[in-house]
C-alpha positions in Angstrom: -93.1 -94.9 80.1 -95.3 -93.0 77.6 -93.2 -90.8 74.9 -94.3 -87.8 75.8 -93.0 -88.4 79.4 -89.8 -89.7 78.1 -89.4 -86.9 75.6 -90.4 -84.1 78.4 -87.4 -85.7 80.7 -85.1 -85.6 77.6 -85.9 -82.3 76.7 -85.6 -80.9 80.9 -82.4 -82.7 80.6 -81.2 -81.3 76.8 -83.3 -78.9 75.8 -80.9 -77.4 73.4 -80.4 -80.9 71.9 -84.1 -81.7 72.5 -86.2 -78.4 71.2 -89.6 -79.2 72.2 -91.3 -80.2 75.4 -93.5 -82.8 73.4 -93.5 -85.3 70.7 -95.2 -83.6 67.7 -99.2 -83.9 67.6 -100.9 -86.2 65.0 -102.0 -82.5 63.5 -98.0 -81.7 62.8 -96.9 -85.5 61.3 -100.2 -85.1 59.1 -99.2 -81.7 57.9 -95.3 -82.9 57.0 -96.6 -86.3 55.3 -99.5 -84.7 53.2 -96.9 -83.6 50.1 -94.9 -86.5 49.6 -95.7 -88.7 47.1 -95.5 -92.2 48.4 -95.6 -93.9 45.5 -92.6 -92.0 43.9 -90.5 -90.7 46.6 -88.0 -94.2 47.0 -85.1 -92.7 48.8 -86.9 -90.4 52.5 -84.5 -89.1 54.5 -85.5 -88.1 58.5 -83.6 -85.7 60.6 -84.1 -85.6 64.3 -86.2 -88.6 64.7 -87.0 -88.2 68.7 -89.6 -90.8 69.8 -90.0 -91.8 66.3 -93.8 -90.2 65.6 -92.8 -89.0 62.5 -90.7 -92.2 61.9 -93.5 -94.3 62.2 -95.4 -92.6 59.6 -92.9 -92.8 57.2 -92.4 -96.3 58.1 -96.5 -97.0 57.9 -96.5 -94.5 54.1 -93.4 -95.3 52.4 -93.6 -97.6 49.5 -92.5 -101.4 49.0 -88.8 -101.8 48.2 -88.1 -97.6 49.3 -85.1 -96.9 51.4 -85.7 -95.1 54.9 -82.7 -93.7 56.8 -83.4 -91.7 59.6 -80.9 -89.6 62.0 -81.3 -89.4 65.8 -78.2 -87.7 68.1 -79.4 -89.1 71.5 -77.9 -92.1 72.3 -81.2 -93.6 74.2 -83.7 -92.5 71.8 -81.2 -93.9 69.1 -81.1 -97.3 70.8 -84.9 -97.6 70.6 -85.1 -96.4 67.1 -82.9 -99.6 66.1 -85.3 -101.6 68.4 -89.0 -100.8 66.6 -87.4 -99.9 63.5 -84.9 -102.9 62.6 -85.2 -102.5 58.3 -84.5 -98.9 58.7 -80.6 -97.3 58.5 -80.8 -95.3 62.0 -77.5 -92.9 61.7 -76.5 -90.7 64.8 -75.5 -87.5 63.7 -77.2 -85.4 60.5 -73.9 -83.3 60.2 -72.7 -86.6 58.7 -76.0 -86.8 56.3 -73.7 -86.9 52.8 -71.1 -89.4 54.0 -74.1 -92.3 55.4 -76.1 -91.9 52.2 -72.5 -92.2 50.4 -71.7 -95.5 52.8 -74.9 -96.9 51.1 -74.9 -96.4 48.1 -76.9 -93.4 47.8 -76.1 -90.2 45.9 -79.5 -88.7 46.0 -82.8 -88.7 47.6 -86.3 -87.9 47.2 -87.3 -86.4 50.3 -86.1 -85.2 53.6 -88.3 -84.3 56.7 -86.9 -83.0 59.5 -87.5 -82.2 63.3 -84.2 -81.1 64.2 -84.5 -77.8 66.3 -82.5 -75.4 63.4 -83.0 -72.5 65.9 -80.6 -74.2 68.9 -77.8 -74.4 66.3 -75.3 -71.5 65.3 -76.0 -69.8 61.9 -73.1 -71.8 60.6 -74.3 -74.9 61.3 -77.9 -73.6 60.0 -76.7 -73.2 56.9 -74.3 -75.7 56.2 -76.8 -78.2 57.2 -79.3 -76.7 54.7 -76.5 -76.5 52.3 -76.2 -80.4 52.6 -79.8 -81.2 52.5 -80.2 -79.5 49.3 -77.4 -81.0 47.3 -78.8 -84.6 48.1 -81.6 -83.9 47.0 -82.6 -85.1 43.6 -84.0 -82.1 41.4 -87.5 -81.4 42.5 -87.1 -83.4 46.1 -89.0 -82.0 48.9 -87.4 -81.0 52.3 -90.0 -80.4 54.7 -89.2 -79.0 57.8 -91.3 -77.9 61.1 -89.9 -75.3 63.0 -91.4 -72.9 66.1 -90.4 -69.6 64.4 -90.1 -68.4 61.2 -86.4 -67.5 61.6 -85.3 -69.6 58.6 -87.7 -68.9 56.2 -85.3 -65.7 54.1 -82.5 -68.2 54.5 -85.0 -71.1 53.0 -85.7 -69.1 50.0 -82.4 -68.1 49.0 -81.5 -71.9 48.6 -84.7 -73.5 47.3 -86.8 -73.1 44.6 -90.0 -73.1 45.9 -90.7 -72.0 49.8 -94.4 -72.8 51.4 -94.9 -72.2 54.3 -98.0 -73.9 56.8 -98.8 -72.9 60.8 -100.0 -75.6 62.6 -102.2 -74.9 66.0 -102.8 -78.3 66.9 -99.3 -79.0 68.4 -97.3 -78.7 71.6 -96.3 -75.6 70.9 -97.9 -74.8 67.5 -95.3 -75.1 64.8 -95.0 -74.1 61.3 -94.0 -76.7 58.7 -91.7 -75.2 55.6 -92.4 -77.3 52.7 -89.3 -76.7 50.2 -88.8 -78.4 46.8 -85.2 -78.1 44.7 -85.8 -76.6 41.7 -85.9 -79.3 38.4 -83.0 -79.0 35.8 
């Protein structure tokens, strides 16, 4: 089964777990990987990995020796994850984002890209997720984050330093793509 069959039956299934009726376009995962810096950025962080698109370009980017860990909630799409991608830490819920880098060692990271659907989560949630993903981050990490509306983007720019914002046409729906970097100390 193709993943953007599997993906449509997850998302007619969940689609407040799910948040998209595709897999994102090769137009969206070029727009989130185009400001990392591959050779830098050692610790990526993904939220909401899906069918693993975007995992596989981190996979094919990230440098030699970098640490991948990647989140992904539902429990079949998880399962595949850990098939395709077995050097890469697959955890199961993002919520618990501090505690798995903590398990490993990790107190900071470079980068997080994420495709979890912010707008099917309660403002507290929002937030406290956001709240998370910017303390892990190392000063002047990226979180880059597609989303359908621009509901988070006040919230965004209370918390990080620097908020860019990108609309992207070419995807299933079209998406914008916050790009957000911590500010340096």
């Amino acid at each position: 089964m193709s993943s953007s069959v599997a993906f449509l039956k997850k998302f007619l299934n969940s689609p407040s777990s799910i948040g998209s009726v595709a897999p994102s376009s090769p137009a969206l995962v070029a727009s989130m990987m185009a400001p990392i810096d591959w050779q830098q950025d050692r610790v990526i962080v993904e939220l909401g990995a899906g069918t693993g698109v975007i995992t596989q370009a981190i996979d094919d980017n990230r440098a030699d020796g970098s640490v991948f860990i990647s989140f992904e909630k539902d429990e079949q799409m998880h399962a595949d994850l850990k098939l395709r991608f077995p050097d890469i830490v697959i955890g199961h819920d993002a919520f618990r984002l501090s505690k798995l880098l903590h398990l490993h060692g990790l107190h900071q990271v470079d980068c997080v890209v994420s495709g979890l659907p912010f707008a099917n989560f309660d403002r507290y949630d929002q937030y406290d997720l956001i709240t998370t993903i910017h303390d892990v981050l190392r000063p002047g990490g990226l979180f880059i984050a597609f989303q359908y509306s621009l509901q988070l983007q006040t919230y965004l720019k209370t918390v990080f330093a620097d908020v860019d914002s990108r609309f992207v046409v070419r995807n299933i729906p079209p998406a914008f793509v916050y790009v957000c970097r911590k500010q340096l100390q």
